[in-house]
C-alpha positions in Angstrom: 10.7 -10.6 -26.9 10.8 -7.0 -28.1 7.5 -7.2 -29.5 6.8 -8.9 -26.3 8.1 -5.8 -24.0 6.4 -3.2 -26.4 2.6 -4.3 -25.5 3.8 -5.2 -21.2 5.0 -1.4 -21.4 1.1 -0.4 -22.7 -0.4 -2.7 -20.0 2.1 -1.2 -17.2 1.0 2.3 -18.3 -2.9 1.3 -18.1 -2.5 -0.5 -14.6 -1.0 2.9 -12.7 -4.8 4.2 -13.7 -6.2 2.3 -11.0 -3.2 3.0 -8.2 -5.5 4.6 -5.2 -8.7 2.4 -6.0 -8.1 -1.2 -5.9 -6.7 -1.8 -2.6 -6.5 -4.6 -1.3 -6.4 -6.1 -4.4 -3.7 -5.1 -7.1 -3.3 -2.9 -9.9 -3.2 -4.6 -13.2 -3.0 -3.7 -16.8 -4.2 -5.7 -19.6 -3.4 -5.3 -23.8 -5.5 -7.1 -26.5 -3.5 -7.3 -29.8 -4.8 -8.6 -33.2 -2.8 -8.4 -36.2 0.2 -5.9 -34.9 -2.6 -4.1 -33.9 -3.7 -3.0 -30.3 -7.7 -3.6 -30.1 -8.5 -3.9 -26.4 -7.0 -2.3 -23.7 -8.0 -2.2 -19.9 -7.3 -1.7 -16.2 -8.5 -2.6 -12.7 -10.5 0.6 -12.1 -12.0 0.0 -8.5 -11.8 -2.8 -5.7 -14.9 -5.0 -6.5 -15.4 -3.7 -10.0 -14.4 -5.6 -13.2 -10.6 -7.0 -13.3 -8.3 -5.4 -16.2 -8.8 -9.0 -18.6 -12.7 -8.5 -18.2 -12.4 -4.4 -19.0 -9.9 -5.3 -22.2 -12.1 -8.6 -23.2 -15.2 -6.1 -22.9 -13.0 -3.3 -24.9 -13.2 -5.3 -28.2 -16.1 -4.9 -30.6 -15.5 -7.8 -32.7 -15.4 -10.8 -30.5 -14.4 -13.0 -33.6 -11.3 -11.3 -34.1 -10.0 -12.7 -30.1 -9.6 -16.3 -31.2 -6.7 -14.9 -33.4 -5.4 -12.5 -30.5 -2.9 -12.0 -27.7 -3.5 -10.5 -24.2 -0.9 -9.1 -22.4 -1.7 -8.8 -18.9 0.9 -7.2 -16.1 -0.3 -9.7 -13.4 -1.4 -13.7 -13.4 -5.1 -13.9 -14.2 -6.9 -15.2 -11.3 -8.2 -18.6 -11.3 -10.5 -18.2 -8.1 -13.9 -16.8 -7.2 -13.5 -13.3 -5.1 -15.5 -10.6 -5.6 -15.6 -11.3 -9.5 -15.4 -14.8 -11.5 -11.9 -15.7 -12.4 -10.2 -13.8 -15.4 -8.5 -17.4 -16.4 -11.5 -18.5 -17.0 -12.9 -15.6 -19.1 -9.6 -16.0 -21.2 -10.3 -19.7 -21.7 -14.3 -19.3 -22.8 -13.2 -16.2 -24.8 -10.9 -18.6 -26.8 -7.7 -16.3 -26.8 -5.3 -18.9 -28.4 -2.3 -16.6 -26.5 -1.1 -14.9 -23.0 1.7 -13.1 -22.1 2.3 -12.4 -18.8 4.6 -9.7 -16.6 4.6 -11.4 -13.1 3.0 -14.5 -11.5 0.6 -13.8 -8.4 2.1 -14.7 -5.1 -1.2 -14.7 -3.3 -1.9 -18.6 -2.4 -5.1 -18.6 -4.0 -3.5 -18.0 -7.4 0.2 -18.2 -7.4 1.0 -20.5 -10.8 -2.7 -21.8 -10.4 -4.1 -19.4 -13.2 -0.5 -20.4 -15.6 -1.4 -23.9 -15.3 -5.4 -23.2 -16.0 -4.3 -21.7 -19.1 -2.1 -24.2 -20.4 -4.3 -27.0 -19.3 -6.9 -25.4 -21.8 -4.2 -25.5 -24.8 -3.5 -21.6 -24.5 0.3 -20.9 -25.1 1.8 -19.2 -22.6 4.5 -16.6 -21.9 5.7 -15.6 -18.2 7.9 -13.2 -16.3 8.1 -10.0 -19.1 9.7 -7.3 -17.9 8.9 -9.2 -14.7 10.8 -6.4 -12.2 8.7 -3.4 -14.1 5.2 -5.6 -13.3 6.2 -6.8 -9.6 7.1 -2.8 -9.2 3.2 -1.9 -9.7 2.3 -3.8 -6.8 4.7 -3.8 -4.0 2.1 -3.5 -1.0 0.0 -6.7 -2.8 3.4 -8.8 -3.2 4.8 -7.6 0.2 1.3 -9.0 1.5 1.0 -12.1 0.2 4.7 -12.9 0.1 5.6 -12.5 4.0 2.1 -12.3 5.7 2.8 -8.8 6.6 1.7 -5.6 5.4 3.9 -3.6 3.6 5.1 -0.8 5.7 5.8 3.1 5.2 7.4 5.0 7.9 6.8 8.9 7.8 7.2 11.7 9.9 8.4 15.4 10.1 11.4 17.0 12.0 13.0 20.3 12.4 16.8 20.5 11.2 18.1 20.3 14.4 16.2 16.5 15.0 13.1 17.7 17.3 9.5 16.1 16.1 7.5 18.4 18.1 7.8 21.6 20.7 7.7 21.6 24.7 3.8 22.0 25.0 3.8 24.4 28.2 5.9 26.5 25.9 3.3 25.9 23.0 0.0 24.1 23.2 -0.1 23.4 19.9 2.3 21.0 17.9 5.1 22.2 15.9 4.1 22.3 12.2 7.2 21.5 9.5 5.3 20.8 6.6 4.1 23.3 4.0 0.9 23.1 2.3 2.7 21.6 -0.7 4.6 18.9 1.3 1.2 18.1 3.8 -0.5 17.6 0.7 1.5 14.6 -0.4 0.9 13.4 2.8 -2.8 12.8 2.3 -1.9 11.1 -0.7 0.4 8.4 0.8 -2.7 8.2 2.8 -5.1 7.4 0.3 -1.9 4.8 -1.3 -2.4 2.7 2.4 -4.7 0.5 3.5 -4.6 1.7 7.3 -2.6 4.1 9.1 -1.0 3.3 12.8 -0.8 5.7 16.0 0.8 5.1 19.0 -1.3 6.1 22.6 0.9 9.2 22.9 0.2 10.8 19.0 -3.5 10.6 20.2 -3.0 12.0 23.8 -0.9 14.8 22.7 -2.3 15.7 19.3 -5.8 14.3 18.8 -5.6 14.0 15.2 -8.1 12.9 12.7 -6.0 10.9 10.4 -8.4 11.0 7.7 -7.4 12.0 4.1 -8.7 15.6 3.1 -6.3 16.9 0.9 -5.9 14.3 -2.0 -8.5 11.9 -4.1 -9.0 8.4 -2.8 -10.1 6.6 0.3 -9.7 7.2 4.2 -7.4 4.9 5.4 -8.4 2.7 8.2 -7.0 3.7 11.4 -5.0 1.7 13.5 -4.6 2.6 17.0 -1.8 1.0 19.4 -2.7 1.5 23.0 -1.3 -1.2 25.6 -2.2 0.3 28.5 -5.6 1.9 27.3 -4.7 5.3 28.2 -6.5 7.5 25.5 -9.2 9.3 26.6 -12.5 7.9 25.6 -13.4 11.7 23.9 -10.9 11.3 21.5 -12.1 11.8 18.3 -10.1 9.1 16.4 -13.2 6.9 17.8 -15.8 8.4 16.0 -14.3 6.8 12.4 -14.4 3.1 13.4 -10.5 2.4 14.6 -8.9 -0.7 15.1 -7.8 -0.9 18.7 -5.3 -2.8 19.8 -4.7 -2.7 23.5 -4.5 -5.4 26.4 -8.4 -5.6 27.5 -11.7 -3.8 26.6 -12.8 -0.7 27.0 -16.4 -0.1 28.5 -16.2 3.7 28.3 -15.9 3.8 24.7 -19.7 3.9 23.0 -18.6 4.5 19.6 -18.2 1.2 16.9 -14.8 0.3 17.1 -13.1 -2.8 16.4 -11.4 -4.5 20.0 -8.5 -6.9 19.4 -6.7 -8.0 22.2 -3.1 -7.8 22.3 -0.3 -9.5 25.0 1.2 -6.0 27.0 4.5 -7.3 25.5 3.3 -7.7 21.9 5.8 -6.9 19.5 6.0 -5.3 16.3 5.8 -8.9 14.5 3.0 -9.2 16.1 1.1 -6.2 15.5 1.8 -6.7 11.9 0.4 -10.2 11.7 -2.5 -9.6 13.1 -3.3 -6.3 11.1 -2.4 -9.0 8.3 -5.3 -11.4 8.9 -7.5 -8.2 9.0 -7.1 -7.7 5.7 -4.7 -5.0 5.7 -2.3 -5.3 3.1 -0.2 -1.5 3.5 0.2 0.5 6.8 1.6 3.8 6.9 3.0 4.7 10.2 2.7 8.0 11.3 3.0 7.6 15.0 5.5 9.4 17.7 9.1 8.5 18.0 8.9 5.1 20.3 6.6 3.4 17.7 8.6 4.6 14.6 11.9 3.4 16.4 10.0 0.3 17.8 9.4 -0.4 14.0 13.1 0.8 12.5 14.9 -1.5 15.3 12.9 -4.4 14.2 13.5 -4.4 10.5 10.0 -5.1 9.9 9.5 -1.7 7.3 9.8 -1.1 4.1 10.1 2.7 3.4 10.6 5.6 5.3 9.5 9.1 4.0 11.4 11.9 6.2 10.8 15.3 6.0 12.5 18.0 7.4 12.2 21.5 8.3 14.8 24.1 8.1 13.4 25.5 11.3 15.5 25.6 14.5 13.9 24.6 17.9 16.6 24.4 20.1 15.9 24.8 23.8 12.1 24.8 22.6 12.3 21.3 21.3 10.7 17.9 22.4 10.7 14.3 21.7 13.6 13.6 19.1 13.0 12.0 16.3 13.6 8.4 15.2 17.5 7.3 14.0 17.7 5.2 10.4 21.3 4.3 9.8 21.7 3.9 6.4 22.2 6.4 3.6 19.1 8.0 1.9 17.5 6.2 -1.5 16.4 9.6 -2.6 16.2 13.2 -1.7 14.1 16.0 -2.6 13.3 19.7 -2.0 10.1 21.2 -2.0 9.3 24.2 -1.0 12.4 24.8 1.6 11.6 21.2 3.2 14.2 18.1 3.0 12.4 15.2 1.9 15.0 11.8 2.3 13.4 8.8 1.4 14.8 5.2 3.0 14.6 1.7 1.5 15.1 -0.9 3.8 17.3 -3.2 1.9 18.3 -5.5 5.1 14.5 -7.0 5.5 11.9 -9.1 3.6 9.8 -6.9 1.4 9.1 -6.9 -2.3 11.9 -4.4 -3.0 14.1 -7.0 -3.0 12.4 -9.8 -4.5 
C-alpha cells in the first residue's frame, strides 16, 4: 500500500493543475508506472478537452510497455459517453493489466459502473487510496452529484463593528473593506464557482458586475434572485446573460437572459435544486444580508469566507451583517483584514463524507 500511496500522491499533485478549468466536470490526476518507474503522467486540463487517463495514456511513447503497467488515477474512470469517449474503455483497449484508484465517482452515470467495466475486462483492481486526499480535490463535483445541490460558498465583507455597508444619503457609494490583496482572492473564488447569486437588493443598491477581472479563469454565471421583479431593467447585470429567478416574466428586459419561474415563497432548497438541474455544480453567494442569513438559517451551505475590516462605522453604518454560530475553521490576516473561514459541519456536503 505504500508503494500504492506514493504514485496517488503524484496523481493528486497533477489533478490541482486543472482546478479553475474543468468545471462542471472534476479535477483528476492520472500516473502511468512501468517497472518502479513513472512513464506517463496526466491531468484534466480543460472542460471538454481530453480526460487525465487519455492525457497519461497519450504521455507514453512506447505503447508496448502499457500491457506491463499500472495507472493510478485520483478519480473512477468514466464508463459513459460525455463530451469525450469513456476513459474505462481506453484503459481496457489499451490493455493496462492494472488500476489503482483514489475515489469512486458518485455521479449516477458512473458511480461503481467504470470499477465493474474494468474488472469485467480481467483488469485487477484497487479502490479507495488515500480515498479522503482524492474526494478533497473535488468537493463542489461530489457535493453535486451526492445531494443534488450545488456546493455552496458564502462570502462577504464587514467592518469590525458588524456593518456590511454605509447609510447611502450619508455616502452614495458602498463601503469598501477589502484591500486590493484581499479583493483579489475574491475574483479567484470567482473563477473556482460555477455561478455566483445576488439577491434584488445587491443589484438595486450596488449595480455590480460580478464578473471576474482580477484573477485567471472563467466568469461565473450569474444568478439573480428577484421575487418581486424589482431591479431595474437598466441594470447592467443583464447585459452578461443572468439566470433570473423571479415569480413572472419580464417584458422590459431586451437583453438574452435566462427566465425561470419561481413560487414567491420559494425557498432556499428550492433555489438550489433548480440551479442544480441547470447544470450548476458550485454557487458562491455574494448577496446582501437577508439572502446570506436566508442561506445560514437553512443549513443548506458549505463554507463561508468572512472578511473583516478594522474600520469603524458606527452611527454611519447600515444593514448588519449575517450571524454564523459556530467557531471559525480558520483565520487569517492579510493586509490589516480578518479573514475567518466557516465549515458547516451540521449539513450534507462532501466535507463530511
Amino acid at each position: 500500500m505504500v508503494i500504492e500511496e506514493k504514485y496517488m500522491r503524484r496523481a493528486i499533485q497533477l489533478a490541482k493543475n486543472g482546478i479553475e478549468n474543468t468545471s462542471p466536470n472534476p479535477i483528476v490526476g492520472a500516473v502511468i508506472v512501468y517497472e518502479g518507474q513513472i512513464v506517463g503522467e496526466g491531468y484534466h486540463r480543460c472542460y471538454g478537452e481530453g480526460h487525465a487517463e487519455v492525457n497519461a495514456i497519450a504521455s507514453v511513447k512506447n505503447k508496448e510497455i502499457l500491457l506491463q503497467s499500472t495507472i493510478y488515477v485520483t478519480l473512477e474512470p468514466c464508463s459513459h459517453h460525455g463530451k469525450t469517449p469513456p476513459c474505462a474503455q481506453l484503459i481496457i483497449d489499451s490493455k493496462i493489466p492494472n488500476v489503482v484508484i483514489g475515489s469512486l465517482d458518485p455521479f449516477e452515470k458512473v458511480s461503481g459502473r467504470g470499477v465493474k467495466m474494468l474488472q469485467e475486462a480481467g483488469i485487477n483492481v484497487i479502490t479507495r487510496v488515500l480515498e479522503e486526499e482524492c474526494k478533497a480535490l473535488n468537493p463542489h463535483f461530489i457535493t453535486a452529484h451526492s445531494f443534488k445541490r450545488p456546493f455552496v460558498t458564502l462570502k462577504w465583507a464587514q467592518s469590525q463593528d458588524g456593518y456590511m455597508d454605509i447609510i447611502r444619503n450619508i455616502d452614495e457609494f458602498p463601503a469598501k473593506f477589502s484591500t486590493e490583496t484581499t479583493s483579489m482572492l475574491v475574483h479567484k473564488l470567482r473563477a473556482q464557482h460555477d455561478a455566483i447569486m445576488v439577491g434584488s437588493e445587491t443589484i438595486i443598491r450596488d449595480n455590480p458586475r460580478l464578473n471576474n477581472r482580477m484573477w485567471s479563469g472563467q466568469n461565473p454565471v450569474i444568478v439573480i434572485a428577484d421575487r418581486r421583479a424589482r431591479i431595474p431593467s437598466d441594470a447592467q447585470i443583464f447585459k452578461h446573460n443572468p439566470i433570473y429567478l423571479s415569480t413572472h416574466k419580464r417584458d422590459d428586459i431586451y437583453h438574452n437572459i435566462q427566465w425561470i419561474k419561481i413560487n414567491k415563497n420559494a425557498s432556499i432548497n428550492d433555489y438550489l435544486c433548480i440551479l442544480y438541474k441547470s447544470g450548476i455544480t458550485s454557487l458562491l453567494v455574494e448577496g446582501g444580508c437577508s439572502l446570506l442569513q436566508a442561506f445560514i438559517n437553512s443549513g443548506l451551505w458549505d463554507v463561508a469566507r468572512v472578511e473583516t475590516s478594522p474600520d469603524l462605522l458606527n452611527e454611519k453604518g447600515d444593514k448588519k451583517a449575517p450571524i454564523i454560530c459556530m467557531v471559525p475553521w480558520n483565520e487569517e490576516a492579510i493586509n490589516g483584514n480578518k479573514i475567518a473561514t466557516y465549515l458547516n459541519k451540521n449539513g450534507n456536503n462532501a466535507l463530511l463524507l
